[in-house]
PDB file of N, CA, C and O in Angstrom:
ATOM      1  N   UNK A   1       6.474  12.833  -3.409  1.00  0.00           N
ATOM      2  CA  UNK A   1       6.824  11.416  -3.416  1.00  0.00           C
ATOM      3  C   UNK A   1       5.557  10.578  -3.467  1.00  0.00           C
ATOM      4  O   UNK A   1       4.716  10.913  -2.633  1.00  0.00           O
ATOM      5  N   UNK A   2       5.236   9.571  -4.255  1.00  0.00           N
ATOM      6  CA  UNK A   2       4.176   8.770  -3.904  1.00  0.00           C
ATOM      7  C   UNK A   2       3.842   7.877  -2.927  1.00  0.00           C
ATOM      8  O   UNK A   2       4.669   7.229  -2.286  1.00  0.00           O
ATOM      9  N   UNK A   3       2.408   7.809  -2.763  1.00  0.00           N
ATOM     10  CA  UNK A   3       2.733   6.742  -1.373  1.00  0.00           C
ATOM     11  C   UNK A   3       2.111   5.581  -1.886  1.00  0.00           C
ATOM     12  O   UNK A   3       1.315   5.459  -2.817  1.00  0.00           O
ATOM     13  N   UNK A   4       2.727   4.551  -0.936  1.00  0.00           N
ATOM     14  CA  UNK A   4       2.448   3.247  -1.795  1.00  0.00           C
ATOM     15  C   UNK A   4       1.747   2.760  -0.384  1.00  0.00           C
ATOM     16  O   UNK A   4       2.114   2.959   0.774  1.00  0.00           O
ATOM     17  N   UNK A   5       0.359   1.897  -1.016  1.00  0.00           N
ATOM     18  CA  UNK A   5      -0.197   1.085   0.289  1.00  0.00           C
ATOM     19  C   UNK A   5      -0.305  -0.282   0.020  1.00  0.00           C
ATOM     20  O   UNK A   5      -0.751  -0.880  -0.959  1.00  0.00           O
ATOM     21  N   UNK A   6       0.295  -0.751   1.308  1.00  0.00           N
ATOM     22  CA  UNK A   6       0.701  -2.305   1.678  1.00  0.00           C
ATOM     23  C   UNK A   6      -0.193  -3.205   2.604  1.00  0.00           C
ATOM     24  O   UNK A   6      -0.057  -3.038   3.816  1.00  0.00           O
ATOM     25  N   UNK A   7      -0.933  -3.974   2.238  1.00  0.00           N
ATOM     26  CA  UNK A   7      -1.526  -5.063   2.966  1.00  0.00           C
ATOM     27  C   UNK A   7      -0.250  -5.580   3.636  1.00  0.00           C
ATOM     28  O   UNK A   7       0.795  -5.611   2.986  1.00  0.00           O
ATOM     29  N   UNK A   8      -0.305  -6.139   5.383  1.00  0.00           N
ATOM     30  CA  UNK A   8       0.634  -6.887   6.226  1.00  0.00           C
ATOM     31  C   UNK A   8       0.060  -7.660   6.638  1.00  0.00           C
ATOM     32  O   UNK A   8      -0.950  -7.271   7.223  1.00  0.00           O
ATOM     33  N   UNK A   9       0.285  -9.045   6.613  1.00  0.00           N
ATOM     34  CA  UNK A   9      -0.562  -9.888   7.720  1.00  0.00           C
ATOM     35  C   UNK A   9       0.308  -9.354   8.952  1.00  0.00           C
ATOM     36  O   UNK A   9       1.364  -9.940   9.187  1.00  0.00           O
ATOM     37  N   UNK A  10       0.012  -8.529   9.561  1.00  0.00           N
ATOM     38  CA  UNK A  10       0.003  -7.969  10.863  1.00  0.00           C
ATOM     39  C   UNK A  10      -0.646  -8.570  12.198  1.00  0.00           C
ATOM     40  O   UNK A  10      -1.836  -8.303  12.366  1.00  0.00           O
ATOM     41  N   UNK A  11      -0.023  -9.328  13.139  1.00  0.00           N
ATOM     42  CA  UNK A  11      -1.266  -9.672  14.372  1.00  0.00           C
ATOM     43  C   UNK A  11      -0.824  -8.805  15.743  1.00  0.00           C
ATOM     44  O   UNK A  11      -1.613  -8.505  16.639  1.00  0.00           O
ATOM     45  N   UNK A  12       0.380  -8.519  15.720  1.00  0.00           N
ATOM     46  CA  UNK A  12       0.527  -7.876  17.090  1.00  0.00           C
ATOM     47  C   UNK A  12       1.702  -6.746  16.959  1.00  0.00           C
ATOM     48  O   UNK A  12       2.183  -6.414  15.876  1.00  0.00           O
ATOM     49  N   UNK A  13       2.141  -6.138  18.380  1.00  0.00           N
ATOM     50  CA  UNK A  13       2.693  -5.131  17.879  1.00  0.00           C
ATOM     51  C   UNK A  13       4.130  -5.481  17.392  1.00  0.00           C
ATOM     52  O   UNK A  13       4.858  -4.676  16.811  1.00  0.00           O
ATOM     53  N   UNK A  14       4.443  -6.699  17.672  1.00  0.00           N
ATOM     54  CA  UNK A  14       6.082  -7.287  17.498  1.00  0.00           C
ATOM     55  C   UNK A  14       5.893  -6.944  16.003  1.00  0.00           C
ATOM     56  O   UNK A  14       6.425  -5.995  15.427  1.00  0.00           O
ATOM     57  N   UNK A  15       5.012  -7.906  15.429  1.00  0.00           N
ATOM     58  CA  UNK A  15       5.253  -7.329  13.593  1.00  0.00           C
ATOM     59  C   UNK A  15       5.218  -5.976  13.181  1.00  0.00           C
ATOM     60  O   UNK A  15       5.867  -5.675  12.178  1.00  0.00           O
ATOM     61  N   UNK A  16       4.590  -5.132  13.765  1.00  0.00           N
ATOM     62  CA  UNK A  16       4.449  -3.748  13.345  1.00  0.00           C
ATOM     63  C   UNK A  16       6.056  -3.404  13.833  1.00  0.00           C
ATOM     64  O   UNK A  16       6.914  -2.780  13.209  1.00  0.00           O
ATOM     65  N   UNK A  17       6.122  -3.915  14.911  1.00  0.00           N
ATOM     66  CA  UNK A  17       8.178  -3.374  14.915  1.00  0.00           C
ATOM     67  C   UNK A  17       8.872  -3.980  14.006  1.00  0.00           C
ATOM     68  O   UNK A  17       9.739  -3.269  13.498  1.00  0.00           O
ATOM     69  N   UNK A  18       8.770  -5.442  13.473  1.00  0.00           N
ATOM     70  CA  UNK A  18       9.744  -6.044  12.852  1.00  0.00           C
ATOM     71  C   UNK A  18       9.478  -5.168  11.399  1.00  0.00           C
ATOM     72  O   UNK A  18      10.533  -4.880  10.833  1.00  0.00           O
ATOM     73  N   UNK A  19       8.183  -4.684  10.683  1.00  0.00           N
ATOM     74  CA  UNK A  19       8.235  -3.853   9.899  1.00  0.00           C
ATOM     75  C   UNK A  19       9.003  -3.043  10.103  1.00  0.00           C
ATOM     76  O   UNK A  19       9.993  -2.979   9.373  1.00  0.00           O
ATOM     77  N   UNK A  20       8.828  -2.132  11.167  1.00  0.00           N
ATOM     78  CA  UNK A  20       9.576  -0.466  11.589  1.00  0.00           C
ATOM     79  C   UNK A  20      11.130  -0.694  11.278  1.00  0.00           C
ATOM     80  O   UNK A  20      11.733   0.030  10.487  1.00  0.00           O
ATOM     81  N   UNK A  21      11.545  -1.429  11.751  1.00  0.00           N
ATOM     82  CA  UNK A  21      12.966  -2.282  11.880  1.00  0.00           C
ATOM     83  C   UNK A  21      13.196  -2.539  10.363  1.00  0.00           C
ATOM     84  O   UNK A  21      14.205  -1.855  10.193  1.00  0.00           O
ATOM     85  N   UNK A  22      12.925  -3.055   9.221  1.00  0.00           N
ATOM     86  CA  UNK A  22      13.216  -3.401   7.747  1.00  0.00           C
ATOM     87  C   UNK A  22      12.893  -2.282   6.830  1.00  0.00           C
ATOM     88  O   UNK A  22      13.396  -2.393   5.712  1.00  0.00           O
ATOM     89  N   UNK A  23      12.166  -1.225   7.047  1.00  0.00           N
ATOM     90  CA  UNK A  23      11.777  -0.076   6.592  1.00  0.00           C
ATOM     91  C   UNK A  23      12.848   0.945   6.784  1.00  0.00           C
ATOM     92  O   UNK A  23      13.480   1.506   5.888  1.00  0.00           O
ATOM     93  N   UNK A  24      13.002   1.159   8.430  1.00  0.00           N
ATOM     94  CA  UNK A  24      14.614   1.886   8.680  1.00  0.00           C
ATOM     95  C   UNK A  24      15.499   1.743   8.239  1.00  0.00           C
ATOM     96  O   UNK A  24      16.107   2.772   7.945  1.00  0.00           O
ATOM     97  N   UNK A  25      16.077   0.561   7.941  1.00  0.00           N
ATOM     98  CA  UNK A  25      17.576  -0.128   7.317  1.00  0.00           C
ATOM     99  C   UNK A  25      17.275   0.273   5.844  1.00  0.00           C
ATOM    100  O   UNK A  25      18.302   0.553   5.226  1.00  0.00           O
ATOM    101  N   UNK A  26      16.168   0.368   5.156  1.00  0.00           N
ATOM    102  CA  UNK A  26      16.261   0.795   4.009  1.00  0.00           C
ATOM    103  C   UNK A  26      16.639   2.196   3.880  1.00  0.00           C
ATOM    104  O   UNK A  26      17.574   2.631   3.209  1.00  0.00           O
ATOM    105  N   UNK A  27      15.722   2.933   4.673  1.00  0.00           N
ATOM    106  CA  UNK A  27      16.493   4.401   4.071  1.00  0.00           C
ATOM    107  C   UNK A  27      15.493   5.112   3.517  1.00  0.00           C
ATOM    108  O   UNK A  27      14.711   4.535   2.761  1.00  0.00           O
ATOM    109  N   UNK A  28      15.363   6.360   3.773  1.00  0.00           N
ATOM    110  CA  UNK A  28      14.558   7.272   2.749  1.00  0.00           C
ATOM    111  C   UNK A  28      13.021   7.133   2.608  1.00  0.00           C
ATOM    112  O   UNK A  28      12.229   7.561   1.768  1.00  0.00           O
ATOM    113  N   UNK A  29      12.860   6.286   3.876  1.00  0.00           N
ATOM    114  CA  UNK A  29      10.934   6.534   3.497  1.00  0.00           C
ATOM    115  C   UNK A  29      10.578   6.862   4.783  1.00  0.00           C
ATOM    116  O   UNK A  29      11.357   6.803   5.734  1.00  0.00           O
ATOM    117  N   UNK A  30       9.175   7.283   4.862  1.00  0.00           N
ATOM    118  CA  UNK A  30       8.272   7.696   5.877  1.00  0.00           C
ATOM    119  C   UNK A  30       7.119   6.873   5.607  1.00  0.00           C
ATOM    120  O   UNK A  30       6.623   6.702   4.493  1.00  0.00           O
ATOM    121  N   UNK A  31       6.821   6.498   6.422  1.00  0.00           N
ATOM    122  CA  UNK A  31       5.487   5.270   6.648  1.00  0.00           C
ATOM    123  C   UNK A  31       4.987   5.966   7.727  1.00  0.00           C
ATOM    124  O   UNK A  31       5.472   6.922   8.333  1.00  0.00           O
ATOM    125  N   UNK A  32       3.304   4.984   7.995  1.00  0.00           N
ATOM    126  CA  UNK A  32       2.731   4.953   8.531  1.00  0.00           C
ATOM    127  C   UNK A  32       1.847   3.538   8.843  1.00  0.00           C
ATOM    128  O   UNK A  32       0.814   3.571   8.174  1.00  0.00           O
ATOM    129  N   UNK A  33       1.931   2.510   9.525  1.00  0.00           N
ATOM    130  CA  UNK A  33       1.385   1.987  10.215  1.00  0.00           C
ATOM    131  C   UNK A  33      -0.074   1.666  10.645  1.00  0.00           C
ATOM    132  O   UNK A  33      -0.442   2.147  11.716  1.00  0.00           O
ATOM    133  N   UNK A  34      -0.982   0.875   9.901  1.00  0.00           N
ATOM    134  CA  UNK A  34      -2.077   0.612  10.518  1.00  0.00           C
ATOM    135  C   UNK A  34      -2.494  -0.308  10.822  1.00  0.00           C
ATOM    136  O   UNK A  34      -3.244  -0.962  10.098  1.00  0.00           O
ATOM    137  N   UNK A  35      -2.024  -0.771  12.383  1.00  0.00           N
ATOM    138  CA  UNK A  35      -2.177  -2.139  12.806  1.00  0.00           C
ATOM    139  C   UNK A  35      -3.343  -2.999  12.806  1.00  0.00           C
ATOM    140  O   UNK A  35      -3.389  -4.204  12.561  1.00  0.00           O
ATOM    141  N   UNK A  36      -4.331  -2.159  13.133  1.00  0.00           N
ATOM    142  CA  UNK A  36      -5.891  -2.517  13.245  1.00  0.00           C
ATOM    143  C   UNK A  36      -6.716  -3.411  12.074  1.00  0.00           C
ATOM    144  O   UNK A  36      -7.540  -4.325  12.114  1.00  0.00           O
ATOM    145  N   UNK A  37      -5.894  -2.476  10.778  1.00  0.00           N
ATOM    146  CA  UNK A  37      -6.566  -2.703   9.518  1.00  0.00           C
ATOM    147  C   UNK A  37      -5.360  -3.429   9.135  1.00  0.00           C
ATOM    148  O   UNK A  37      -5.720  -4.000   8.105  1.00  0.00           O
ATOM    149  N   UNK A  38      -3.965  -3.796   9.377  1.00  0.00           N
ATOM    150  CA  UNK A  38      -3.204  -4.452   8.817  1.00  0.00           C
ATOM    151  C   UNK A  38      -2.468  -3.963   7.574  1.00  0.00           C
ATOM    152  O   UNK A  38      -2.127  -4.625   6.593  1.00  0.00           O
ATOM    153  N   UNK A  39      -2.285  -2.592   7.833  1.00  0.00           N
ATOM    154  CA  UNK A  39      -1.926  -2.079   6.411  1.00  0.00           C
ATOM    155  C   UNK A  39      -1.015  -0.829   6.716  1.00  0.00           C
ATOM    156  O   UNK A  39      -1.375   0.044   7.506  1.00  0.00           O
ATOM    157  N   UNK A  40       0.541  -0.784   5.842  1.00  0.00           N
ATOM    158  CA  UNK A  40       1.545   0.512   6.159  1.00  0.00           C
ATOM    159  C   UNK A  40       1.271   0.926   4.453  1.00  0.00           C
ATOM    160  O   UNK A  40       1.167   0.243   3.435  1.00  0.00           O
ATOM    161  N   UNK A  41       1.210   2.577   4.769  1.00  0.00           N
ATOM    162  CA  UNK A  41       1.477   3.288   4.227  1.00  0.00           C
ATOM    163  C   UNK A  41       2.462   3.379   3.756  1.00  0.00           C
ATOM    164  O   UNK A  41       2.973   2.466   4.404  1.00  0.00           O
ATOM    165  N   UNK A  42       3.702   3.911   2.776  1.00  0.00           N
ATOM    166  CA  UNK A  42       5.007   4.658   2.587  1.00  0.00           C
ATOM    167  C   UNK A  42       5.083   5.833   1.565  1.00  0.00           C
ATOM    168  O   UNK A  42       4.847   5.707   0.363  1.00  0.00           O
ATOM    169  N   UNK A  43       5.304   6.549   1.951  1.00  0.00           N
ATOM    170  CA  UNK A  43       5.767   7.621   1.197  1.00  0.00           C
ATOM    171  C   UNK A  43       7.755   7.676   1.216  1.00  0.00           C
ATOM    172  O   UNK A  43       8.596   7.959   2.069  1.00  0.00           O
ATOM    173  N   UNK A  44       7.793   7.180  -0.406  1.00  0.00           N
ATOM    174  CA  UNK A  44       9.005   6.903  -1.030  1.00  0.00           C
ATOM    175  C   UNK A  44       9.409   7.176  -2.050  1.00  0.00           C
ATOM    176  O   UNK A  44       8.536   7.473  -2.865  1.00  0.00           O
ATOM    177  N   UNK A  45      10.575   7.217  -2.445  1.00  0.00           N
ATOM    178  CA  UNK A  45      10.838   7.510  -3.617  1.00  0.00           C
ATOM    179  C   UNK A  45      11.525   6.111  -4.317  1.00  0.00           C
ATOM    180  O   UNK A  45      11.672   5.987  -5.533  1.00  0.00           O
ATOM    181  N   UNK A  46      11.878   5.181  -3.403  1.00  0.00           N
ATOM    182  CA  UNK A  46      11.858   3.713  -4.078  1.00  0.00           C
ATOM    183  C   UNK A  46      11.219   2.806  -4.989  1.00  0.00           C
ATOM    184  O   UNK A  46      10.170   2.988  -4.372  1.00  0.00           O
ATOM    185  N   UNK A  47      10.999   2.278  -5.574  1.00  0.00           N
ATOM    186  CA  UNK A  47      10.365   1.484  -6.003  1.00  0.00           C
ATOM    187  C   UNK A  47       9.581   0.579  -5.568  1.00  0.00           C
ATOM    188  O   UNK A  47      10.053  -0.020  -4.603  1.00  0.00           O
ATOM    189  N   UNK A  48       7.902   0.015  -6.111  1.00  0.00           N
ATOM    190  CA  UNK A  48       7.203  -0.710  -5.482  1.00  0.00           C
ATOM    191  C   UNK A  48       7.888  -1.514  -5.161  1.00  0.00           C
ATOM    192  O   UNK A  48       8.037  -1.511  -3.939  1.00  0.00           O
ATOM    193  N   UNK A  49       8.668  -2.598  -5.891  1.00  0.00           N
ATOM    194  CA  UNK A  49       9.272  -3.879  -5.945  1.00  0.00           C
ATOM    195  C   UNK A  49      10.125  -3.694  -4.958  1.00  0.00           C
ATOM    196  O   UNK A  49      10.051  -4.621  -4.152  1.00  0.00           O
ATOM    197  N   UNK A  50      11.063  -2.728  -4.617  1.00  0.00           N
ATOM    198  CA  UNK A  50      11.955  -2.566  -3.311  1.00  0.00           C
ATOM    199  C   UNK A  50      11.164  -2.766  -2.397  1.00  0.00           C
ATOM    200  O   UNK A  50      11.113  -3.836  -1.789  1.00  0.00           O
ATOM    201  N   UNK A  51      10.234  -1.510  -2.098  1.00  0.00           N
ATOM    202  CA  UNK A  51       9.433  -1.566  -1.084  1.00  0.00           C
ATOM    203  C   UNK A  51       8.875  -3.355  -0.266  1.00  0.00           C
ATOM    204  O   UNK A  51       8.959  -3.706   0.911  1.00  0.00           O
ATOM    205  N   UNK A  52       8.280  -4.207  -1.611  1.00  0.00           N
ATOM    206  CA  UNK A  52       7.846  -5.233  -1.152  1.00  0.00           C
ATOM    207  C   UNK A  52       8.567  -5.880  -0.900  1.00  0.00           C
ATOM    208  O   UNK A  52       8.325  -6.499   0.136  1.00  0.00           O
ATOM    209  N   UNK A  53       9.832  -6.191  -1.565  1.00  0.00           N
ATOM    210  CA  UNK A  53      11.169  -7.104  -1.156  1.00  0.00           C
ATOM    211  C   UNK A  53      11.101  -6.827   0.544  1.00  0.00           C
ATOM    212  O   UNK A  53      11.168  -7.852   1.223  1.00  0.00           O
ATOM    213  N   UNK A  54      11.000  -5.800   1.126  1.00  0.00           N
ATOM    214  CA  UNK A  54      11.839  -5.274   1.822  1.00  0.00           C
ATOM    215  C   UNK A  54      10.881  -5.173   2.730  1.00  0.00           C
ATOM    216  O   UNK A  54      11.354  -4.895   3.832  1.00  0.00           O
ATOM    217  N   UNK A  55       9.600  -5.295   2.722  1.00  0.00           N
ATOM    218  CA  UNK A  55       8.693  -5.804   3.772  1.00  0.00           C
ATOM    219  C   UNK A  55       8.573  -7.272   3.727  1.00  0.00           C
ATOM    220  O   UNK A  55       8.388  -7.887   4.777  1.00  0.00           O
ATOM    221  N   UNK A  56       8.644  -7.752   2.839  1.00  0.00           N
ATOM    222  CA  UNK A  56       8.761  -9.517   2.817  1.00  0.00           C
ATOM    223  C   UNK A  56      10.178 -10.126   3.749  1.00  0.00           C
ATOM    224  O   UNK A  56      10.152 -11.203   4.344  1.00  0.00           O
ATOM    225  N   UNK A  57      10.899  -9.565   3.733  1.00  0.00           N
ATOM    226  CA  UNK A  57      11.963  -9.891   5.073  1.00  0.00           C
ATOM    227  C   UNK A  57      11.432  -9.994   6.231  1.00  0.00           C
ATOM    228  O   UNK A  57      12.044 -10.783   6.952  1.00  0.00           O
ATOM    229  N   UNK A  58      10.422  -9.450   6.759  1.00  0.00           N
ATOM    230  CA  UNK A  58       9.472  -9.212   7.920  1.00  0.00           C
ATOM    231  C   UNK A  58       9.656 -11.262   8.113  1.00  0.00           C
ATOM    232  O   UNK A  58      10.344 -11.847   8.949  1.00  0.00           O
ATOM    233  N   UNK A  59       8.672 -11.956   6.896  1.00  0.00           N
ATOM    234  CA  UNK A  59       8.489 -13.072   6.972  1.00  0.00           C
ATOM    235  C   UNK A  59       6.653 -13.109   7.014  1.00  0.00           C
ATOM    236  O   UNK A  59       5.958 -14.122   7.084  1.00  0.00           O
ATOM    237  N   UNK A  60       6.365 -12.223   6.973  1.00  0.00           N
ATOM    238  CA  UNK A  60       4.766 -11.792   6.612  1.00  0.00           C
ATOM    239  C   UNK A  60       4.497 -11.670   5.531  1.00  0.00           C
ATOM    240  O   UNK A  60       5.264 -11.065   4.782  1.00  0.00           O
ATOM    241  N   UNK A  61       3.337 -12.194   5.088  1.00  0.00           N
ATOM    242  CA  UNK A  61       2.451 -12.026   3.921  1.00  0.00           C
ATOM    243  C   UNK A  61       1.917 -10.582   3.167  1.00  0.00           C
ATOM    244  O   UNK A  61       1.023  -9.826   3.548  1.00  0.00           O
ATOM    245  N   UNK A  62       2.483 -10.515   2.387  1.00  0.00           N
ATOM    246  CA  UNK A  62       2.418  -8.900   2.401  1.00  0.00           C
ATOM    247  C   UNK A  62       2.149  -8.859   0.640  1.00  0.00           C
ATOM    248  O   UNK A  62       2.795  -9.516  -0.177  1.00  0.00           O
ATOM    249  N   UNK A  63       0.806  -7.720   0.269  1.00  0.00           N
ATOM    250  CA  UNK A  63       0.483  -7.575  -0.765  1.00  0.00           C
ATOM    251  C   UNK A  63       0.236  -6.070  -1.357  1.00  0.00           C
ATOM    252  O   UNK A  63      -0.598  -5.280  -0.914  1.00  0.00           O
ATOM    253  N   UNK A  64       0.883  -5.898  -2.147  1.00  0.00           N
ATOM    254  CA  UNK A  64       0.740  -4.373  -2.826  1.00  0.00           C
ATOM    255  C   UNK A  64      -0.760  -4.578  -3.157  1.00  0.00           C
ATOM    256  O   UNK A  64      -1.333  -5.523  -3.701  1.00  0.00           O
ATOM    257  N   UNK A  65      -1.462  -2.789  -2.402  1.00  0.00           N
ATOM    258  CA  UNK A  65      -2.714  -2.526  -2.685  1.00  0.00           C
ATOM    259  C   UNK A  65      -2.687  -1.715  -3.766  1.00  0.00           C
ATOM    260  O   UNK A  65      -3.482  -1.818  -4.701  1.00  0.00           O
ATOM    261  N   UNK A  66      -1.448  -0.571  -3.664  1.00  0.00           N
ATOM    262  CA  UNK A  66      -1.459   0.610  -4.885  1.00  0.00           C
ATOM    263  C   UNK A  66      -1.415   1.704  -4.274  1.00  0.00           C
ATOM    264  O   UNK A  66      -1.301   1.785  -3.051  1.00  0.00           O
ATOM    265  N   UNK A  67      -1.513   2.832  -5.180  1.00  0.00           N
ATOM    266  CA  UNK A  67      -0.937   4.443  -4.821  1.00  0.00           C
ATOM    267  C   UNK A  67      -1.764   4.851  -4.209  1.00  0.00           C
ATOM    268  O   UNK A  67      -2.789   4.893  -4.889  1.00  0.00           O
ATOM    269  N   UNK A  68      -1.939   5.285  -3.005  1.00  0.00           N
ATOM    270  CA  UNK A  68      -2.626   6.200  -2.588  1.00  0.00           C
ATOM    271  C   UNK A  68      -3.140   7.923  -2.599  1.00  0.00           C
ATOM    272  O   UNK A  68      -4.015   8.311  -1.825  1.00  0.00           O
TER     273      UNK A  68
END
């Protein structure tokens, strides 16, 4: 599966849940989380454009970096 990496404006751990929380309801991926640096991983089989829709619900600023 490819993994796709996501810039989050991330500041605390509430956003890293409200991510965890919009990622789950989707279905079918495995992420990873990097609060420090502001940036989730996913390994998916979705589409970029899902993926970002679907972290943009968060209500955070969020920018596709690319495949890792």
């Amino acid at each position: 599966m490819p993994k796709h990496e996501f810039s989050v404006d991330m500041t605390c751990e509430g956003c890293a849940n409200a991510a965890t929380r919009v990622l789950n309801k989707l279905g079918g991926v495995q992420f990873e989380i990097d609060l420090p640096n502001k940036k989730i991983c996913i390994d998916s089989e979705h589409s970029m454009d899902t993926l970002l829709e679907t972290l943009r619900k968060t209500g955070k600023t969020v920018t596709y970096i690319g495949l890792k």
